[in-house]
N, C-alpha and C positions, 0 to 999 in steps of 0.2 A: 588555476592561478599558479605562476611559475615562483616560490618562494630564493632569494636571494642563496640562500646556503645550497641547494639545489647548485644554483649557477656556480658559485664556487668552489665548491668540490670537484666540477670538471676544469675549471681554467688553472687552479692552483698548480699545477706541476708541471703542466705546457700541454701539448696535441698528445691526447692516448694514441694516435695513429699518423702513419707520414702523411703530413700535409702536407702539396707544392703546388706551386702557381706562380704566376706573374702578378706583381703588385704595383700599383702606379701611387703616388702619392701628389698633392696639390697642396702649396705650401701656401697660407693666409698672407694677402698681399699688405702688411702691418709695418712696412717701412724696417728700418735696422731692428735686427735682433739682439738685446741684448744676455748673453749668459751666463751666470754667474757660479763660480765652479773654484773651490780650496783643495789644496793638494801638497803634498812636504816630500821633497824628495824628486824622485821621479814622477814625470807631466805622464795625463793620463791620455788613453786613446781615443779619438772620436769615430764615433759609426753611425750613420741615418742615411736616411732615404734623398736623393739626388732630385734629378727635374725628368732623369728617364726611367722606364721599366725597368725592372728586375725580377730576379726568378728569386722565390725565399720557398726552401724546405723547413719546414720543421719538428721536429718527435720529440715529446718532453720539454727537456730543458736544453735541446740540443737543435742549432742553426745553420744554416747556410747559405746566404745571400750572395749572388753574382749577377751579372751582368748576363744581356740577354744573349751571349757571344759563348758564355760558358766560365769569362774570368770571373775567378773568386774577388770579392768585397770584405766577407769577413763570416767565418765558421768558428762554432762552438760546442765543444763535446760535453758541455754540463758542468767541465772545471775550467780547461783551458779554451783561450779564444786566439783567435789566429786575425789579425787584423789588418788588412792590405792597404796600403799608401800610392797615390800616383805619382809614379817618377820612382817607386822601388822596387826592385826586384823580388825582394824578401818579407816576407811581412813579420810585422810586430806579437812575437809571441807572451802574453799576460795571461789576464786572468777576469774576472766579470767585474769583480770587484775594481777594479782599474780601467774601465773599459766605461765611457759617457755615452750612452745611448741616448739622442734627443729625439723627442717630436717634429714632426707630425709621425706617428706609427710605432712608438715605440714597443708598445705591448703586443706587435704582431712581430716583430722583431726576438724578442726576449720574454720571457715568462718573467714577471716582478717575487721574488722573495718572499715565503712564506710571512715574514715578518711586515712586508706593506699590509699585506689584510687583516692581518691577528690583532694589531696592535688596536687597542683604545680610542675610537675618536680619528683613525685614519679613513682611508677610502671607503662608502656608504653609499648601496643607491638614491637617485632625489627622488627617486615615483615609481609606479607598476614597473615591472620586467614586460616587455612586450614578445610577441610571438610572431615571427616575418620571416620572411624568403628572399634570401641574397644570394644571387647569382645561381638559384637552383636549387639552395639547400635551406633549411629548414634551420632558423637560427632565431637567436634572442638576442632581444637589444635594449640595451640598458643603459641609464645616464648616471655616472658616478662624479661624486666630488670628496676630497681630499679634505679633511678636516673643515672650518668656516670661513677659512681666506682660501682655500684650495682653487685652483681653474678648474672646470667643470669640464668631463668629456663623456663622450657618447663609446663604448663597443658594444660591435655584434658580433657575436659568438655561434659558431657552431655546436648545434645541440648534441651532437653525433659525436663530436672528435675534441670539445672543448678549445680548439682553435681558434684565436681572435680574427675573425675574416676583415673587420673595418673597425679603424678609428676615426673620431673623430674630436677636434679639439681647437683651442685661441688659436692655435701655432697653423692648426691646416685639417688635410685628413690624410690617410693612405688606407688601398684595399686591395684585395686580391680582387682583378678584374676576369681571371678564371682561377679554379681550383682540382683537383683531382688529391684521391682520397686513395692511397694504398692499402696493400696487408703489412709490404716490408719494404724495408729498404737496409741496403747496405752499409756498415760503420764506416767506413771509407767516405762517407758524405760527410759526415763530421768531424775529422781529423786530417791535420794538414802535418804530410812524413818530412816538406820539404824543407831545404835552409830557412832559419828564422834569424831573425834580429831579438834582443833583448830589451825590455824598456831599459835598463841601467847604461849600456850603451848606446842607445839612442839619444840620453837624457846628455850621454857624455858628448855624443855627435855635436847635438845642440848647441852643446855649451861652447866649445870649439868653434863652431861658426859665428853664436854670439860674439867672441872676443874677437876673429879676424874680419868682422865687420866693424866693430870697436877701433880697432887699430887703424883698419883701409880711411876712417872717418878721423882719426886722430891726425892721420898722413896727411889728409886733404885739408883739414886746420891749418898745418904746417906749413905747408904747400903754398897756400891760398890767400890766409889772411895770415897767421905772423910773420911771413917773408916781404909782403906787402907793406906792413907796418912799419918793417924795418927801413924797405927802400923808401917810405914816407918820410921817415924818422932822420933818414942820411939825409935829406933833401931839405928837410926844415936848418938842418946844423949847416 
């Protein structure tokens, strides 16, 4: 019988070895999402799984998901994350802490913080640990839930590399649909040398376009109806 603390002492710090593969994910057909997310300052980043393939490396607490073409999506060296935008050239250089990772898949994405598991009354398995074979490898699957209002989700885990190979959950699933298990890999997979953007002037970008959208809409007020009202207004006198 495979004891929970077992399992957790391998997934807690991310994959002991490079793990990469193509990962498909299937988003739960549940009508509009809604997501609820506080923030002061500067807006955070979003990163999840799309509707096509992707290649996801990962070692520890260190990522890198692109595109099955080779363009990066978003890499992380354990502190910094590098987060890529469609329609920029430069990605958004932050931090984890700043960074929203949604489901479907998130745990194969990102290793969760010592502090998710430690704490009190957080994430618990609901029943035995099971012992199964995904995609070739020899893995454990387990159904946890998040305190007593938690949503309930399902990983399987690589027994070998502590790797999350599948999720599963309300929101959908996502899996490595193949995987290959290295000795090494190069640092250079997790670290982006190139030009970044900052979130503080992104937040500034934003803000800027909010208001010359504000204005273009002021104009067309102007424009549209109070010069209208006026020539209403000559024609009543």
């Amino acid at each position: 019988m495979t004891h929970w603390v077992e399992v957790l002492l391998k997934i807690v710090d991310g994959p002991q070895r490079p793990v990469s593969g193509v990962v498909r994910a299937v988003h739960a057909d549940t009508g509009p999402r809604h997501v609820y997310d506080g923030h002061y300052g500067v807006a955070p980043s979003y990163v999840g799984f799309g509707l096509g393939g992707v290649r996801l490396t990962r070692l520890g607490r260190k990522t890198r998901m692109e595109l099955l073409d080779g363009q990066p999506l978003f890499i992380a060296d354990g502190e910094k994350c590098w987060v890529f935008q469609a329609g920029q050239d430069h990605p958004i250089e932050t931090n984890e802490l700043n960074t929203r990772i949604h489901d479907p898949g998130r745990d194969l994405i990102v290793s969760r913080p010592v502090e998710h598991w430690a704490r009190p009354g957080l994430t618990r398995p609901t029943g035995p640990i099971e012992e199964v074979e995904f995609i070739g490898r020899r893995a454990w699957r387990v159904g946890l839930k998040t305190g007593a209002t938690g949503s309930p989700m399902v990983l399987t885990i690589d027994t070998e590399t502590g790797a999350v190979l599948r999720q599963d959950s309300d929101e959908g699933s996502a899996a490595y649909i193949d995987c290959i298990v290295s000795e090494d890999v190069a640092e250079s997979t997790f670290v982006w040398t190139g030009p970044v953007r900052k979130p503080r002037d992104v937040f500034a970008e934003e803000q800027a376009h909010s208001l010359e959208r504000l204005q273009r809409d002021m104009q067309w007020f102007r424009d549209n109806v109070v010069k209208s009202r006026e020539v209403v207004c000559d024609v009543v006198a």
